[in-house]
N, C-alpha and C positions, 0 to 999 in steps of 0.2 A: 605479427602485423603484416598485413598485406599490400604492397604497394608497388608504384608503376616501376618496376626494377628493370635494368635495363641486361647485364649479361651477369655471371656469379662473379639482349639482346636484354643407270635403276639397271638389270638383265632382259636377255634376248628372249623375251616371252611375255604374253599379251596379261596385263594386272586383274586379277580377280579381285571381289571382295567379301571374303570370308563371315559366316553366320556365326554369331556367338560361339557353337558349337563346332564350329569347321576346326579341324585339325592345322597346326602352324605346317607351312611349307618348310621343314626342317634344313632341308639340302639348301635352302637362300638364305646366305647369312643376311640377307637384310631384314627377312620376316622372324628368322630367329632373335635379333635383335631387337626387336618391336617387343617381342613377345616378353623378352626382356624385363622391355621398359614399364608393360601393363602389368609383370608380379612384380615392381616396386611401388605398386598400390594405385596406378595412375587408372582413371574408368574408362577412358579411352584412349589409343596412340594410334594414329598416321603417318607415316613418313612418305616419299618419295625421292627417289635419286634421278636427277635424270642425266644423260652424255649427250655428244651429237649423235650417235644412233642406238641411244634407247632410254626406254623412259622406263622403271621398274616402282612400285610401289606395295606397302604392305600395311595392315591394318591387324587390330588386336581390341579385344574388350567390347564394350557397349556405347551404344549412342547416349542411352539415358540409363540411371542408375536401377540397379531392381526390375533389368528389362532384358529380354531377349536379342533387341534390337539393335543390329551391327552397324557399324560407325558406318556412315556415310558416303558414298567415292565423290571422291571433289569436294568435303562439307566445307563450309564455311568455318570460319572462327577469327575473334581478336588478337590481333598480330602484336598489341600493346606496341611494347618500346622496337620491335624491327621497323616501324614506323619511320624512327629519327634518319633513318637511310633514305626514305624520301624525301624529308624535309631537307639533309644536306642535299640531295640531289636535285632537286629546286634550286637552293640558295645557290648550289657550285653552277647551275648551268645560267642563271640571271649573271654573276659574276664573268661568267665565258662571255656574254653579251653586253658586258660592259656597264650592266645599268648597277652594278655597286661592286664593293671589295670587301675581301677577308677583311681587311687594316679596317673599317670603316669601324667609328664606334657607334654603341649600341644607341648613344647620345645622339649622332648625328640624323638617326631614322626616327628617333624611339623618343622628342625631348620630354627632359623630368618622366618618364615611366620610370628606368630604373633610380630612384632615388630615396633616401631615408635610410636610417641606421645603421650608416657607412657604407652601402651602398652607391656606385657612381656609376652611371653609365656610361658617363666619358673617360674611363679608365678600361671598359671593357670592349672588347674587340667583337665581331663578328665571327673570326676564328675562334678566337675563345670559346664563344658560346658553344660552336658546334664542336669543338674539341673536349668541352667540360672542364677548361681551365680558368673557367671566370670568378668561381668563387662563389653563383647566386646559389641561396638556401631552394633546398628542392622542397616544391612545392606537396608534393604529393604525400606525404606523411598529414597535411592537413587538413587531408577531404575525408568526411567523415563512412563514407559509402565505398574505402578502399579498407577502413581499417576496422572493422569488427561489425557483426552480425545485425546488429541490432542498427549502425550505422548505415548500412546496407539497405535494410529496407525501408529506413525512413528516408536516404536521400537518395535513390537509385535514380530516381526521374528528372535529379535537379538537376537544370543548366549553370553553367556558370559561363563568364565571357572571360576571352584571356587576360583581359586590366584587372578583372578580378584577382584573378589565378595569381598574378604578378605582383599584386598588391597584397595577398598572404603570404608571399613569400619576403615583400619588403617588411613584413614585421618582424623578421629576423634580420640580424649580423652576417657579413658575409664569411664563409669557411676560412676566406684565406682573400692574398691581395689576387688581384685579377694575375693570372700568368704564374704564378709561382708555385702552384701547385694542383691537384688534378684529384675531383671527387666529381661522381654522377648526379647531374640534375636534371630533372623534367623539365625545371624552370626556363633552360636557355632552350629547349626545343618550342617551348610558347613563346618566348622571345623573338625567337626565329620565326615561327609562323607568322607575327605581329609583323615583322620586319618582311618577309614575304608582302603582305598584304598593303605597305606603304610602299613598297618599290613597283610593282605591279598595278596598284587601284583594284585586284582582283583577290577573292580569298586567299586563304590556303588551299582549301578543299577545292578548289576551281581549279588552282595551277598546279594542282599534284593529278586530278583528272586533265586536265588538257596535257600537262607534260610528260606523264608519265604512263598513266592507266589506259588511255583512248592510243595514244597511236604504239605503246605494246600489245594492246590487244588484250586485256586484263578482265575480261568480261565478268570477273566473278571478285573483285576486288574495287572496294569502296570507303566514302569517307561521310560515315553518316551521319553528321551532325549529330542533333538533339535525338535522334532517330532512336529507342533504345532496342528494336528487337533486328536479331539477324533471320534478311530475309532469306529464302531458300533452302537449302539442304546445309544442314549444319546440327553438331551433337550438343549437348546440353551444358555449359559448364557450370563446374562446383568449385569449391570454396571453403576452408577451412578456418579462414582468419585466425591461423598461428594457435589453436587450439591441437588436442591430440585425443579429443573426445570422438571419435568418429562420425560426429553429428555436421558430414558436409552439407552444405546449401546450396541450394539450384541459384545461379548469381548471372544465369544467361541473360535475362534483362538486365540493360545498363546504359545512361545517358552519358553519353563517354567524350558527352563538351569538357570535363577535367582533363582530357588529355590532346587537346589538338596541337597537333605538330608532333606529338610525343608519345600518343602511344594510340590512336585515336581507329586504325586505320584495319577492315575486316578483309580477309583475303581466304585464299586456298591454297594448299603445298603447293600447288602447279604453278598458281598467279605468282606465286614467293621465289618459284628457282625461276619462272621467266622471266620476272624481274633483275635476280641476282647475276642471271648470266648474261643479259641485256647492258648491264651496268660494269662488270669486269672486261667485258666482251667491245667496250666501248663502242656502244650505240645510244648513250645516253649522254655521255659526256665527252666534251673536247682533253685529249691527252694530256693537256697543264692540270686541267681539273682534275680528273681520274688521280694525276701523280699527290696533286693537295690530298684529295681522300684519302691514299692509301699510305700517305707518309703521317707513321704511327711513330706514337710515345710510351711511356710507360705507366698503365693504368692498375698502380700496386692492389687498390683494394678489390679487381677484378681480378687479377692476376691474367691479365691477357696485354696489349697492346693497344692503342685506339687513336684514330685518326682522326676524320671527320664526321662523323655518323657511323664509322664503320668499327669493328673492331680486328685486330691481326691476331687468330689462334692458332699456335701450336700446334700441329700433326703427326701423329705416330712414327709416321713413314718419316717424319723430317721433311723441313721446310712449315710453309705457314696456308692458312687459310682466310678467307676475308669472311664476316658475315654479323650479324647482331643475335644477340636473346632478346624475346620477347615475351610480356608476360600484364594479361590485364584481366584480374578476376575471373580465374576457374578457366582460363588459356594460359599454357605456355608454351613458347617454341623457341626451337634453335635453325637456324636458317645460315647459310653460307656458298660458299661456290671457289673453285680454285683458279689460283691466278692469273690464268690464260682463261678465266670465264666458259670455258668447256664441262665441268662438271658440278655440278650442286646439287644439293639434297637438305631438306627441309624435315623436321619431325614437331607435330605438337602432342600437347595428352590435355586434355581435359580434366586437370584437378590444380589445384597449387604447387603441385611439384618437388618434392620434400628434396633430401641432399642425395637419396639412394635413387631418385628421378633424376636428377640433373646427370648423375654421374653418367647413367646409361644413355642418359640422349648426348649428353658429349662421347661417347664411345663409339654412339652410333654417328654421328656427325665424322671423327676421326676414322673410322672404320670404311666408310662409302668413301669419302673423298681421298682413301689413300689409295683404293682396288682402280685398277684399270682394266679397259677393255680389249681384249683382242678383236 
């Protein structure tokens, strides 16, 4: 099954980008690394690392399958769930400005949405939401265009609005009481967006472009609506839908209203560590906030740590890293940056991502943010 999943979410020399055929840059462990990631069957892999003085990036495989055609520099792709790091980034900086609170409940923005089947809004918190301890059933196992083939391409182009979205997930029970305990849902990043959108009078996609995309300078990162093709330079994704028949599908078209707030959101490895490092770096958030974000729980069925949108992983070298998985239909990435916001590195592949993919993008993820620079 395929679905909005959220985590298990350079060197002193000018980046080329290699032809199908071009030989890996052996001597850079970053490109050997790539290289890696594209023999555990991925069609395409990207990464970039960047520091304060340099930016290094490496490429592997094809842009489209059955083709010569080398992955893109700068391509485009769905960021899926690293998404929810904007969405808390929104929520945390309104909160800096006083116009609502973490305490707030969901009830007091949101009245009778969350309601039915034990379900209460006034039991669940605004932190909760973005921490994933409220308990709402995740919606995304419901849409039939994330979970199998045939799904796919009969509803690739539907919209859906978020009262929808939140009203399939009030057909179910909730996990657990609000607060008590700690499972991933798309559900509260659409909550959040809706809640966005009542404190403001303005979208999400408006106050994630005015707050975050326009004055970073994000030129190549956007929030497309209904919109389902990505414009510009960007590689094909596919899609397996939990099959091992080798029969992937081209699943690059996608009307990806199922995921606003939560997984919604197209970017570039570059737009992704400018973001990350913008954001550790605090230039997006006032210091109470940044501290809320980054003060992590335990999120056992990830096996990482997670905060507010963010999650806390693990490093080789010892100590931790901040960052999200992302993953929406034939994209996935791993995106992070370390604590002082000075170094981040981004990697995605163009396929579904099986457990021998993750492995190596978390290696390579651990691997760049442990090396430093002289």
């Amino acid at each position: 099954m395929v679905v909005l999943t959220g985590l298990t979410t350079v060197v002193f020399a000018a980046s080329t980008v290699p032809t199908a055929a071009a030989k890996p840059r052996l001597a850079d462990p970053l490109q050997r690394q790539v290289e890696v990631i594209h023999e555990t069957g991925a069609v395409g892999v990207h990464a970039e690392v960047t520091s304060p003085d340099a930016r290094d990036t490496a490429y592997a495989g094809t842009a489209a399958m059955n083709t010569g055609r080398p992955m893109p520099r700068d391509g485009r792709f769905r960021i899926g769930s690293a998404t929810k790091t904007f969405t808390a980034t929104v929520v945390l900086q309104l909160v800096g400005e006083g116009r609502m609170s973490l305490e707030d409940t969901v009830e007091q923005w949101l009245p009778g949405v969350v309601r039915g089947n034990g379900n209460d809004g006034r039991q669940i918190t605004v932190r909760q939401l973005l921490q994933h301890t409220s308990g709402i059933f995740d919606v995304g196992p419901e849409i039939p265009a994330l979970r199998s083939a045939d799904g796919y391409r009969a509803e690739r182009f539907r919209t859906y609005t978020p009262e929808e979205l939140v009203g399939l997930a009030m057909r179910h029970p909730p996990e657990f009481s609000p607060g008590t305990d700690w499972s991933y849902s798309n559900t509260n990043y659409i909550v959040a967006a809706m809640i966005i959108h009542k404190v403001t009078g303005g979208s999400w996609a408006q106050e994630v472009k005015d707050r975050i995309i326009r004055p970073l300078g994000l030129r190549d990162t956007s929030t497309p609506g209904v919109f389902p093709s990505i414009l510009g330079p960007h590689a094909q994704g596919y899609a397996a839908f939990g099959t091992n028949t080798g029969t992937d599908i081209d699943v690059t078209k996608l009307n990806s209203s199922m995921a606003v707030g939560s997984g919604s959101i197209i970017s570039t490895a570059h737009d992704l560590n400018r973001f990350y490092g913008a954001l550790l770096g605090g230039r997006l958030l006032a210091p109470a906030q940044l501290d809320e974000m980054t003060t992590t729980m335990p999120a056992p069925e990830l096996g990482v740590r997670y905060g507010l949108g963010l999650a806390e992983i693990p490093l080789p070298c010892g100590g931790s890293y901040f960052g999200h998985r992302g993953e929406l239909l034939g994209y996935v990435t791993w995106g992070g940056v370390t604590r002082d916001g000075a170094r981040t590195a981004v990697v995605y592949v163009t396929s579904d991502g099986g457990q021998g993919t993750q492995e190596a993008m978390m290696t390579l993820m651990g691997q760049e943010l442990c090396r430093t620079r002289s």
